[in-house]
ZADO-162543 format. One line per field, with one value per residue (C-alpha): residue number from 1; y, x, z. Coordinates in nm, 3 decimals, m for minus. Each point is the difference from the previous one (the first is absolute). Layout:
N
i (NUM:...)
yy (Y:...)
xx (X:...)
zz (Z:...)
This chain:
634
i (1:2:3:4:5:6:7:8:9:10:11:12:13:14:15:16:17:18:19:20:21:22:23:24:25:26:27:28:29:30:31:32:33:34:35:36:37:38:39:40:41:42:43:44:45:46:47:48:49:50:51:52:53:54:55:56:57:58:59:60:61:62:63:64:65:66:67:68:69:70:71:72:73:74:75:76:77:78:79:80:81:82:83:84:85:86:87:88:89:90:91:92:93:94:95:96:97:98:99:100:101:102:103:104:105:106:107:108:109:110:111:112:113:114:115:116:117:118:119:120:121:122:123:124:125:126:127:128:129:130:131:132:133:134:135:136:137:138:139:140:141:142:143:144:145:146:147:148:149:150:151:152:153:154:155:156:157:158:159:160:161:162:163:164:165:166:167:168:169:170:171:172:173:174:175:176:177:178:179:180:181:182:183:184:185:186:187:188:189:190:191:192:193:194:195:196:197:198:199:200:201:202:203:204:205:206:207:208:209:210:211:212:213:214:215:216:217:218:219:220:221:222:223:224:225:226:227:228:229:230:231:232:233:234:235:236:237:238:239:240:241:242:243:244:245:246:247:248:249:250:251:252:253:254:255:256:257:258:259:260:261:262:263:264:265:266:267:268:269:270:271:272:273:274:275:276:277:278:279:280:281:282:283:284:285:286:287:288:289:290:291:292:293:294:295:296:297:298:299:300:301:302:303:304:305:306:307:308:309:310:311:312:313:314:315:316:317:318:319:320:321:322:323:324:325:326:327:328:329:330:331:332:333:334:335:336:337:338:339:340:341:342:343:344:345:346:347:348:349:350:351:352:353:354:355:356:357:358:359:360:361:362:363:364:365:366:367:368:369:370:371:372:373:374:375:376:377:378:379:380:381:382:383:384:385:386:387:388:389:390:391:392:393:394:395:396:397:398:399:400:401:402:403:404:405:406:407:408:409:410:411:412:413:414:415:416:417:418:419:420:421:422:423:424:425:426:427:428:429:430:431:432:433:434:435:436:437:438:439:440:441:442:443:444:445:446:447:448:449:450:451:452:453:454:455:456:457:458:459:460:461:462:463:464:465:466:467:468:469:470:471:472:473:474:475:476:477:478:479:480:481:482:483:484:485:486:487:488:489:490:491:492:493:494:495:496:497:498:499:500:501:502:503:504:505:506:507:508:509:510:511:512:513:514:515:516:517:518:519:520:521:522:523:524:525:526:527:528:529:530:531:532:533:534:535:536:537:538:539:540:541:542:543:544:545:546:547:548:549:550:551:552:553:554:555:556:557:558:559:560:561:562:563:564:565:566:567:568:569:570:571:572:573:574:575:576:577:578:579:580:581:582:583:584:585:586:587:588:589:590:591:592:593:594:595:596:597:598:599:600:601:602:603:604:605:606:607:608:609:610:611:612:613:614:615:616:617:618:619:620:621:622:623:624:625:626:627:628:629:630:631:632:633:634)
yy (m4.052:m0.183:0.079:0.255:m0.045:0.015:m0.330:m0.221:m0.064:m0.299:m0.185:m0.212:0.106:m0.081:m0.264:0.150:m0.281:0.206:0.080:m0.373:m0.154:0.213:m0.107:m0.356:m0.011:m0.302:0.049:m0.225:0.071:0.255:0.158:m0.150:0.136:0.321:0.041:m0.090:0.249:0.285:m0.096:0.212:0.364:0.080:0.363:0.181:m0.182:m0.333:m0.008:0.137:m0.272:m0.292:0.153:m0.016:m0.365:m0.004:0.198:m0.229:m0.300:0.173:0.067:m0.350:m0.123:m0.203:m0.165:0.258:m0.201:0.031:0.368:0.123:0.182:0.420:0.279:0.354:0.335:0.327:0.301:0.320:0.391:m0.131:m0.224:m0.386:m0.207:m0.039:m0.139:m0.309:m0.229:0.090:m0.100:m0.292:m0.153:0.121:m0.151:m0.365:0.036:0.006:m0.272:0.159:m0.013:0.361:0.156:0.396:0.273:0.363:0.206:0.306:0.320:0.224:m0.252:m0.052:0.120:m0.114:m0.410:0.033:0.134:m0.210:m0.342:m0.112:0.082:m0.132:m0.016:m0.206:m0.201:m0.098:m0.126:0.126:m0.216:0.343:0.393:0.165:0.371:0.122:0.427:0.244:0.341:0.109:m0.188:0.170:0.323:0.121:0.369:0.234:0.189:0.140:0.094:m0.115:m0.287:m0.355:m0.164:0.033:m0.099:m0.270:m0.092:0.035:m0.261:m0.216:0.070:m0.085:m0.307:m0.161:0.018:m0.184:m0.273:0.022:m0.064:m0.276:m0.149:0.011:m0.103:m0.195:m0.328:m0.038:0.174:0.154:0.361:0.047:0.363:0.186:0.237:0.278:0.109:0.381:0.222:0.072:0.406:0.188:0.339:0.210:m0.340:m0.166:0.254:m0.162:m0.315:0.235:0.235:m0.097:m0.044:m0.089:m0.242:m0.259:0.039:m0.064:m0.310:m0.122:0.003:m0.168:m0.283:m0.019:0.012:m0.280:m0.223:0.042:m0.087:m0.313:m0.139:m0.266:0.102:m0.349:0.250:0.029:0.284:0.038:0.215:0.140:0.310:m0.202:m0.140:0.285:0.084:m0.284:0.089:0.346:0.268:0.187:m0.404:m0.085:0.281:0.080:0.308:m0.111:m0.319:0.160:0.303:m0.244:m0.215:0.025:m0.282:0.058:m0.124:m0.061:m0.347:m0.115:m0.109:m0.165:m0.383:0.154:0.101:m0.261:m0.203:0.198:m0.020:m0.399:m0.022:0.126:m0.226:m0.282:0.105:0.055:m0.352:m0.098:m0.101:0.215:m0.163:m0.136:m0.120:0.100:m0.278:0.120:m0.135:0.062:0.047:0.352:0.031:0.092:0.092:0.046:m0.309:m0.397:m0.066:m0.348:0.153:0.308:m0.027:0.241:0.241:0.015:0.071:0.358:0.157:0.250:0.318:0.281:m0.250:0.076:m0.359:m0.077:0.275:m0.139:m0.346:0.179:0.206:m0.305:m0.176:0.344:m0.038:m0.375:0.077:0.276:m0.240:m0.261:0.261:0.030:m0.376:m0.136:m0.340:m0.017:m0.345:m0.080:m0.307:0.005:m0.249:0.006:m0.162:0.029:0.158:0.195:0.185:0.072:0.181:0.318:0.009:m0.085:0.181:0.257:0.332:0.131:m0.247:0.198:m0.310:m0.238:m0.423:0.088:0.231:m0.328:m0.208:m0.273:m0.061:m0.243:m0.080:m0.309:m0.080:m0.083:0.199:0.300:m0.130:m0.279:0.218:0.262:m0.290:m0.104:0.387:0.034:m0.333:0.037:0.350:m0.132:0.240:m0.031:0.102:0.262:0.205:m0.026:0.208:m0.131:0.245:m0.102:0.188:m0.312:0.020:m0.381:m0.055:0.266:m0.169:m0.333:0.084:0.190:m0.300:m0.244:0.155:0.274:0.106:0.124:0.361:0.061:0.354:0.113:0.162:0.202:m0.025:0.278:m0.125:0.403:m0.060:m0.349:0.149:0.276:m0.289:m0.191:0.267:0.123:m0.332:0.036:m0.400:0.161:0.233:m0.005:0.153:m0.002:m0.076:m0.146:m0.115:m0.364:0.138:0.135:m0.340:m0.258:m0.035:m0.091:m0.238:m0.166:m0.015:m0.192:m0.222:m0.107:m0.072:m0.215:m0.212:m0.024:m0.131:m0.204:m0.185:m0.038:m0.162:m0.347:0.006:0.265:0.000:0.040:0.306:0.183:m0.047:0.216:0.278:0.131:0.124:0.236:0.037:0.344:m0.001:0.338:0.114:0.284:0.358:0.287:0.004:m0.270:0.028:0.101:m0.306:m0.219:0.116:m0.013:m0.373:m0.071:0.177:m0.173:m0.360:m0.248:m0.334:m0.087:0.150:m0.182:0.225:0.315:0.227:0.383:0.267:0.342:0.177:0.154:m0.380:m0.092:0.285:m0.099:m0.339:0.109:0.142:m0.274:m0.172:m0.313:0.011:m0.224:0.168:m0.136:0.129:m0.210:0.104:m0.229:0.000:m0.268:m0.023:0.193:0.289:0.142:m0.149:0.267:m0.068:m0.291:m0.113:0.142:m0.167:0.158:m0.189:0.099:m0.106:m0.201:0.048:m0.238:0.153:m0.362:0.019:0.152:0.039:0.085:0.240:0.040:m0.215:0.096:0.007:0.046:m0.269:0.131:m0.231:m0.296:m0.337:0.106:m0.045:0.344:m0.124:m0.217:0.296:0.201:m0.227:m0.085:0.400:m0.026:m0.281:0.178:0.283:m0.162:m0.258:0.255:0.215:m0.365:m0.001:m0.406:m0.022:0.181:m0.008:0.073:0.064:m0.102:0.202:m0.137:0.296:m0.192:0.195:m0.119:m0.421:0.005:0.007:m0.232:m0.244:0.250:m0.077:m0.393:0.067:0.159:m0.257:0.162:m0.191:0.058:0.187:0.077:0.020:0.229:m0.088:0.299:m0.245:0.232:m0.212:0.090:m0.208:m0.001:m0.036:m0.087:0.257:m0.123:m0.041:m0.349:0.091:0.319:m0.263:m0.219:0.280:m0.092:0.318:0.005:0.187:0.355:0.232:0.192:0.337:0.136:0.337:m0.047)
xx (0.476:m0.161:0.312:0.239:0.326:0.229:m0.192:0.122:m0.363:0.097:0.178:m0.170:m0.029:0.228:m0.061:m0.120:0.269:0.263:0.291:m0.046:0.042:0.334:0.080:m0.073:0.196:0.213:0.367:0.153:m0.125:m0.243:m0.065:m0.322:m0.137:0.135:m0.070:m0.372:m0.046:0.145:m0.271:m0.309:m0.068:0.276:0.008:0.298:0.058:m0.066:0.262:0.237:m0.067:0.040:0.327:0.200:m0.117:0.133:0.325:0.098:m0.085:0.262:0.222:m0.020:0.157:m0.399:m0.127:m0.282:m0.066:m0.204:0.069:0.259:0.331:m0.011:0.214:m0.129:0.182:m0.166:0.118:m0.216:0.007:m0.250:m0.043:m0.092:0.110:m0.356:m0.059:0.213:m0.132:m0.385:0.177:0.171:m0.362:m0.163:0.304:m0.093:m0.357:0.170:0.227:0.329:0.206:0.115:0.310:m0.029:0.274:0.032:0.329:0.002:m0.190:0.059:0.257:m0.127:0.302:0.269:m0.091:m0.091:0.276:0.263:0.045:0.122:m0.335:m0.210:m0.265:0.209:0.147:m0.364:m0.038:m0.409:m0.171:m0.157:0.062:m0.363:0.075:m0.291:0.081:m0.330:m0.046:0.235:0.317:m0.005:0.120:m0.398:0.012:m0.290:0.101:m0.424:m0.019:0.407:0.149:m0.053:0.211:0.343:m0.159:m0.170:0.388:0.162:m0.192:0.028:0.300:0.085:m0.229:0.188:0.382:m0.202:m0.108:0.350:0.169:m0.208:0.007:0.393:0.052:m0.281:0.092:m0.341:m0.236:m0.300:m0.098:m0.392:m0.095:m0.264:m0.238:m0.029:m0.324:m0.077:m0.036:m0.392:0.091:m0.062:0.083:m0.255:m0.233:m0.119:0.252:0.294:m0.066:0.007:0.277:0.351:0.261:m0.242:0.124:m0.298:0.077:0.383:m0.157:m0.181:0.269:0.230:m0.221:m0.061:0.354:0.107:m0.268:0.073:0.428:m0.147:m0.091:0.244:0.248:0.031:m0.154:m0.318:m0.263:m0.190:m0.307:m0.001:m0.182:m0.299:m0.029:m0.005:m0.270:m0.189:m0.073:0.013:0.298:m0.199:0.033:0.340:0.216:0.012:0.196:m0.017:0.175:0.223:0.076:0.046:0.248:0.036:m0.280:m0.094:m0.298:m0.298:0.069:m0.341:0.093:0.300:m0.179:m0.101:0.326:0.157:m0.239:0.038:0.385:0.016:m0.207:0.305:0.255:m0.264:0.007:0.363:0.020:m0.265:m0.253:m0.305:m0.285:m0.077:m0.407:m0.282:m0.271:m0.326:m0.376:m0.319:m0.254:m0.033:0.336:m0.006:m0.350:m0.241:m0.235:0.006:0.009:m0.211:m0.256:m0.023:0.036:0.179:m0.264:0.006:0.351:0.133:0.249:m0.205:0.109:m0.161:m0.050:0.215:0.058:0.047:0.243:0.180:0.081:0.080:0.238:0.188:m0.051:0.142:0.358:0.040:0.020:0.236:0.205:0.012:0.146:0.300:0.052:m0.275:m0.134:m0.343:m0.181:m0.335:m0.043:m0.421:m0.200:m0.242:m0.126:0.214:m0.270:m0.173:0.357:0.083:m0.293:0.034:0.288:m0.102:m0.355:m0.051:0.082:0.110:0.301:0.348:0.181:m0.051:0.117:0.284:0.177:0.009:0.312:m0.176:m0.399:m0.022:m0.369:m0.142:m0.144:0.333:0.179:0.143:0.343:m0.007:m0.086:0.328:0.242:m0.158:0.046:0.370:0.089:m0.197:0.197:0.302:0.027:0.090:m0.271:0.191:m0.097:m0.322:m0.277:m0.342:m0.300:m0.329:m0.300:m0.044:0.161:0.002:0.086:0.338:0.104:0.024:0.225:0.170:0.050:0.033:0.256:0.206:0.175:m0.305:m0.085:m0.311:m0.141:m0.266:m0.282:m0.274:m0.364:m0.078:0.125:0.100:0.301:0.106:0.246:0.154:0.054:0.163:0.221:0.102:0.145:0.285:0.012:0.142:0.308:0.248:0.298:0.009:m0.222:0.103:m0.169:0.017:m0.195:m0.305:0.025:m0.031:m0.342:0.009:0.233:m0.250:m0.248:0.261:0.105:m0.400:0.004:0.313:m0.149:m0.322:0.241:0.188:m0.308:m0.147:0.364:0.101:0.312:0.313:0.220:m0.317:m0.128:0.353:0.023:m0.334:0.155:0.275:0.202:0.246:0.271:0.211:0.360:0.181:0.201:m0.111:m0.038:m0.090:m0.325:m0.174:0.204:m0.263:m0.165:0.235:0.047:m0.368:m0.007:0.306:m0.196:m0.360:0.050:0.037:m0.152:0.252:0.253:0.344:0.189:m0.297:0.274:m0.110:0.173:m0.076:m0.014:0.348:0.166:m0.183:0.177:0.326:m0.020:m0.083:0.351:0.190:0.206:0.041:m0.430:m0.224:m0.304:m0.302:m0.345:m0.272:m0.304:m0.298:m0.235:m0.221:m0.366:m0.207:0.233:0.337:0.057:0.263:0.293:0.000:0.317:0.319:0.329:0.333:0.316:0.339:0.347:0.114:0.357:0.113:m0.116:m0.077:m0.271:m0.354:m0.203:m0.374:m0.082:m0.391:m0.202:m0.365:m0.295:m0.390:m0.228:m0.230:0.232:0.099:m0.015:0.058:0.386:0.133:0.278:0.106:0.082:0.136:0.243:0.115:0.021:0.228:0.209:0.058:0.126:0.226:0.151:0.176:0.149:0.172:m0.248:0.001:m0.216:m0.335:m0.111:m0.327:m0.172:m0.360:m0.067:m0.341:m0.204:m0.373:m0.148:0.253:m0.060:m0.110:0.385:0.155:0.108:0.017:0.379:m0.051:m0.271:0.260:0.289:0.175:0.193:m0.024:0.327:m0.056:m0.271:m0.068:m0.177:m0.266:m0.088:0.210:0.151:0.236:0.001:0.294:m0.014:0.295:0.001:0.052:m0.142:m0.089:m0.188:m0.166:m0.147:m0.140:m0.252:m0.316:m0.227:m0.362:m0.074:0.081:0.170:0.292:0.137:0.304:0.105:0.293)
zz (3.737:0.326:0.171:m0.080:m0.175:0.275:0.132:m0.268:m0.118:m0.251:0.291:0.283:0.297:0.309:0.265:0.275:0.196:m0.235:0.298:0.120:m0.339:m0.064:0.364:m0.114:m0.341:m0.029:0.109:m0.286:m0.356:0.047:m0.304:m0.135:0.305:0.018:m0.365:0.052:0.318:m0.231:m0.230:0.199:0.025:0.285:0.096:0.157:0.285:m0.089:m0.273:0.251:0.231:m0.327:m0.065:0.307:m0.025:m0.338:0.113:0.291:m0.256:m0.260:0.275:0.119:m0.321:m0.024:m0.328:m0.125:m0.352:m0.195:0.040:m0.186:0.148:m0.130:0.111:m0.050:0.069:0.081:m0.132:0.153:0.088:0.288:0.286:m0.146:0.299:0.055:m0.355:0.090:0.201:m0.165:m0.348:0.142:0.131:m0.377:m0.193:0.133:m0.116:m0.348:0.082:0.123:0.305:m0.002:0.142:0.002:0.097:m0.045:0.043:0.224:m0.046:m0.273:m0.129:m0.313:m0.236:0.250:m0.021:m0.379:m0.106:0.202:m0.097:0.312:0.185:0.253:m0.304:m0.227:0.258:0.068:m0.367:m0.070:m0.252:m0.024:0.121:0.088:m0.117:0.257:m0.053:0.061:m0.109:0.277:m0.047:m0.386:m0.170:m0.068:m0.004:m0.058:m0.283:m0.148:m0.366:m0.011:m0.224:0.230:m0.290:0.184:0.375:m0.163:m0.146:0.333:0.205:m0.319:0.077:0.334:m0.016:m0.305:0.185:0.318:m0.273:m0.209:0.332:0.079:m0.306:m0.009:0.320:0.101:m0.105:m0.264:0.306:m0.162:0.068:0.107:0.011:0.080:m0.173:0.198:0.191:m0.054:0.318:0.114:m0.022:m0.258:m0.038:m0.293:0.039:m0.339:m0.235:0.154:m0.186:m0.341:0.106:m0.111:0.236:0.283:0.264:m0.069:m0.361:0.016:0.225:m0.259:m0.299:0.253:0.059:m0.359:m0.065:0.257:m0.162:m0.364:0.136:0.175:m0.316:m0.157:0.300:0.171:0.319:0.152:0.069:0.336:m0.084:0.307:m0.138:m0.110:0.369:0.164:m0.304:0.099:0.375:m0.090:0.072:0.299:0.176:m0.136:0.151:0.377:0.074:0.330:m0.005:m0.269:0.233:0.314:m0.168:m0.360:m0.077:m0.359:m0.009:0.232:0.233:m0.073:m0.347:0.052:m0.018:m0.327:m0.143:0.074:m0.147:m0.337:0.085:0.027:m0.359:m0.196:0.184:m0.061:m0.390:m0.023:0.125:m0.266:0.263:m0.140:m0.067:m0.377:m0.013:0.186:m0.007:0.035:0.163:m0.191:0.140:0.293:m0.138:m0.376:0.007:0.225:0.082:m0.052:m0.391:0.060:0.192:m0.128:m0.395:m0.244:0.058:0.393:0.042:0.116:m0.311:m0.130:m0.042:0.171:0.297:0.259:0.151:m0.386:m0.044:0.319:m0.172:m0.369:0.171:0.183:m0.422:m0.108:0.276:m0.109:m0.363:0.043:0.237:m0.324:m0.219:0.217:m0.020:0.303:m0.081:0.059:0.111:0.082:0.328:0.050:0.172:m0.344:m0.281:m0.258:m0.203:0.195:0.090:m0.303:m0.089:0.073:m0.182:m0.306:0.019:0.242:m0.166:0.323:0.071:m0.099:0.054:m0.247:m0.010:m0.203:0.269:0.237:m0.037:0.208:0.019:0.338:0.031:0.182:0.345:0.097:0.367:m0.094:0.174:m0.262:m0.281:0.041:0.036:m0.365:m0.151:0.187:m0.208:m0.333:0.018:0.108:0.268:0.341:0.322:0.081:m0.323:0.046:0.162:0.078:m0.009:0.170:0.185:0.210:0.337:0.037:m0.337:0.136:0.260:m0.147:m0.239:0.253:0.230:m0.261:m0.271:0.204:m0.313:m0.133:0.045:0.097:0.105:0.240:m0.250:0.211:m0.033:m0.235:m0.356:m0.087:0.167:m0.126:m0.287:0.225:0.253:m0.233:m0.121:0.359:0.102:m0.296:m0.128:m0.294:0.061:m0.271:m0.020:m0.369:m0.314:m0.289:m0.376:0.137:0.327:m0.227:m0.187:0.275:m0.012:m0.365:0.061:0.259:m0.264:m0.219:0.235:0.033:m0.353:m0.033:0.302:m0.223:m0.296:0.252:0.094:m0.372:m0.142:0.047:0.098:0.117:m0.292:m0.223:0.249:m0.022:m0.385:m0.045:0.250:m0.295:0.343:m0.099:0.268:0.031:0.185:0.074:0.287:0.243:m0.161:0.099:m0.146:0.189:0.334:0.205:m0.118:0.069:0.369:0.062:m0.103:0.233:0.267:m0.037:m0.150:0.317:m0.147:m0.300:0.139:0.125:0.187:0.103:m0.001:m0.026:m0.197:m0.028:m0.324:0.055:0.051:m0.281:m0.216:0.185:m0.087:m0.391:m0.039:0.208:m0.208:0.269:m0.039:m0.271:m0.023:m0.144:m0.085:m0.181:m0.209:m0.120:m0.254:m0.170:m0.151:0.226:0.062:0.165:0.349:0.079:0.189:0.169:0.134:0.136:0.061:0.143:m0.029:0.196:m0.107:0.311:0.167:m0.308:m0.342:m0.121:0.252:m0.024:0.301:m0.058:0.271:m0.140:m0.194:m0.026:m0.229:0.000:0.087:m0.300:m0.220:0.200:m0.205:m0.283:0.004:0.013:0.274:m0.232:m0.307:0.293:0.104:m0.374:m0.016:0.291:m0.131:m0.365:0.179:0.254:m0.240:m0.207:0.288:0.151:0.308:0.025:0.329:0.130:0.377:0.092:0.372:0.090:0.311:0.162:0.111:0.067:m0.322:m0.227:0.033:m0.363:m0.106:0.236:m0.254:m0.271:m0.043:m0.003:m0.299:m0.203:0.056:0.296:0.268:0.429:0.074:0.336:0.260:0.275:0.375:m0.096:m0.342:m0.230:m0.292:m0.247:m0.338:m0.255:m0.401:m0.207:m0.303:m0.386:m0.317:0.014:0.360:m0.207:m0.266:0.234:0.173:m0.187:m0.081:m0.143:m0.332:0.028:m0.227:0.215:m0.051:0.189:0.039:0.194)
């Protein structure tokens, strides 16, 4: 890379003015601001200075919207009261107003295990288990059995995470992979030799990762960073031996970069669709000037190789559910030329949810892919090798991410890839499917536009709705849509995957998951509703309502609220109170409970509204529904 990656390459660059402007920050309301200073490539110092502005803002009892409130707790066998305030300035990059503490050293089994403790009385949306090769039982045991070490950390890392999951009020447990000591002992045998310390290492970090999955937790690889800038750079006996540091200061801005990705996906703020220039960005050359021949994508050509490599990352990204979209200043058929004739291209028009190609400003054109995918800004990232073209989009639509890419076009992919648009924290069949579904949704507008009328359009759809209640099998699912839908959603309440499984056995909860499918394929799930029995059992309160924009207008909301009905009718529930709670991304469902019949109930200074329903069978009849066959499994 141009810079290393302890610079932040992807980001911007400072202001040079940057201790002014933090001087200068509003003193009412300022976390637009603040978010968009945390925004650049800040190095050590500078995100200490942002976060004693954001401290004495928190302390202040200040208004930091739009970032949103998030309490972490650090558990470590080494000194992180240095990681604080540099995570506090990252987390507001990603849109949080972060509180941090960590409990006294060496107190790691003490505050877990008592429920009275500083680290429950703190309430964590999340406990960072941050423990390095020192804090663990690794012994050196060559040409021994490594099964039961291996089984003793597992060990002692799964009470930390049983006690925090029994006592931490829903907080999810982040832990880290473990990076492997420099030293080696018999050189490159030790990796082969049983029993080895690097090879217990290794089986424990393959261990932790394979309990991550379908745990409700999260994984820090914090092995694979330290990988990345290489072990000899990661680990500084000095620091360590001077006070227990555990890994070199310089990389801090970097971890807690990586850090602040997996509280951003946990909170289902990852990134969705990258849309993509043309031209010096795809391929080498201008496609109008220099015809299907001229561009660079040849193989054996090394500026060619550069841009098939970058083709090469974006496919891969698609397969894990990354919308691709094309916004070119082109003609229409002159872009789409290479992919239908040069032999080179290994993305094709069918991998491209979106084709955007006019002489239209780019600003313009991403508005028109965020709402012909229904998506909002904020999921999208916008790739171009024009600096002007950049900073534009930069200025114009700060939801947009939009990275730095250096001159040489060999490092466009592992740019890309550094800056992490795409954490997850889990992966589901839906995930690898939501690409598809793009495609689908393309083809029903097509339809939409070539039918006369709406009845007539959702007649030819043969929708088939699915009702069921939360299960085990698609829990992780269902959390991850609590966590990332914001547009049609009433309440944007967050649950982790452990509520989620609470709230499946409450008796008190209505629980409601909803599949589609219709002509041109399976749109997955696509809503979820949780209903609580109020302080009177004749009264249901809908706590979450939500669905995916992928299938508004077609009136699903109107067969989810029958669903509703035809279950409360029979267990006497005769009224149902729901809450619109504005949040600025959620506007599309302000009158959401008017549409269906609703009536105000109350209304709150901050524009909250609650809306009442009177339950029966006559009210159940009169909710109209298009066409759709319905299956419940409840």
């Amino acid at each position: 890379m141009d810079l290393p990656l302890h610079k932040l390459p992807w980001l911007v660059r400072p202001d040079p003015d940057f201790a002014a402007l933090c001087r200068a920050l509003p003193g009412e309301k300022p976390g637009a601001a603040i978010r968009k200073l945390a925004s650049a490539a800040l190095d050590e110092n500078q995100l200490n200075r942002l976060a004693k502005v954001i401290s004495a803002a928190q302390s202040a009892g200040r208004e930091l919207a739009p970032l949103q409130p998030f309490r972490l707790a650090i558990l470590s066998n080494s000194t992180t009261h240095f990681l604080m305030p540099c995570l506090t300035a990252t987390a507001a990059r990603y849109g949080f107003s972060l509180q941090a503490m960590t409990p006294g050293y060496g107190q790691i089994a003490q505050v877990t295990l008592d429920a009275k403790s500083e680290l429950y009385d703190f309430e964590p949306h999340a406990v960072l288990i941050a423990i390095d090769w020192h804090g663990l039982p690794i012994p050196n045991i060559p040409g021994g059995d490594a099964i039961a070490a291996v089984d003793a950390v597992m060990q002692m890392l799964g009470t930390i995470r049983s006690n925090i999951k029994a006592h931490g009020n829903g907080a999810v447990s982040i832990l880290q992979t473990i990076a492997p000591p420099i030293e080696r002992f018999v050189g490159s045998f030790e990796r082969a030799l049983p029993g080895g310390r690097r090879q217990i290492i290794e089986c424990v970090n393959q261990r932790l990762a394979e309990s991550m999955l379908h745990s409700g937790d999260a994984l820090f690889d914090v092995a694979g960073l330290a990988e990345a800038v290489g072990l000899e750079n990661w680990h500084s006996p000095q620091e360590y031996n001077l006070a227990r540091i555990p890994f070199a200061s310089t990389y801090t801005p970097l971890y807690a970069d990586h850090f602040c990705r997996i509280v951003s996906a946990l909170r289902g703020k990852s990134r969705r669709c990258v849309v993509l220039d043309l031209d010096n960005t795809l391929w080498g050359g201008v496609i109008g000037d220099d015809g299907l021949a001229g561009i660079q994508l040849a193989e054996g050509d090394a500026t060619g190789e550069a841009f098939r490599e970058l083709q090469r990352y974006l496919l891969n990204l698609r397969s894990y559910g990354v919308v691709l979209a094309v916004s070119s200043k082109n003609e229409d058929e002159n872009a789409r030329a290479p992919f239908r004739q040069h032999p080179e291209m290994i993305l094709r028009e069918e991998h491209f949810a979106v084709f955007q190609v006019n002489w239209q400003d780019k600003v313009t054109n991403i508005r028109a892919v965020a709402d012909q995918l229904r998506l909002g800004l904020d999921s999208l990232v916008f790739v171009d090798d024009n600096p002007f073209e950049r900073r534009l989009v930069r200025e114009s639509l700060p939801e947009v991410a939009v990275p730095e890419l250096p001159d040489d076009p060999a490092q466009f992919a592992r740019t890309l890839a550094a800056a992490g648009y795409f954490e997850a924290t889990s992966f589901s069949s839906e995930d690898a499917k939501r690409t598809e579904y793009y495609h689908h949704n393309a083809m029903r507008a097509a339809l939409a536009r070539d039918t006369p009328d709406i009845e007539a359009y959702l007649a030819t759809l043969a929708m088939k709705i699915t009702f069921q209640a939360f299960d085990e099998t698609n829990r992780a699912r269902i959390a991850q849509l609590i966590n990332k839908s914001n547009q049609f959603n009433l309440t944007t309440r967050r649950y982790s995957e452990a509520d989620v499984e609470r709230m499946q056995h409450d008796p008190r909860c209505f629980t409601l998951q909803v599949r589609l499918e219709d002509t041109f394929g399976d749109n997955g799930m696509i809503s979820v509703v949780i209903c609580r029995e109020a302080e009177s059992s004749s009264t249901w309160e809908i706590d979450t309502w939500l669905m995916s924009c992928r299938v508004l207008g077609r009136g699903v909301e109107n067969a989810v609220l029958r669903q509703i009905l035809a279950r409360a009718i029979p267990l006497g529930v005769d009224t149902l109170v729901g809450c619109y709670i504005p949040t600025g991304r959620n506007k599309l469902v302000k009158d959401h409970y008017r549409k269906l019949g609703f009536t105000p109930r109350a209304e709150r200074p901050d524009g909250t509204t609650e809306w009442q329903l009177e339950v029966s069978q006559e009210r159940l009849d009169q909710v109209p529904v298009p066409p759709m066959t319905v299956a419940s499994l409840i």
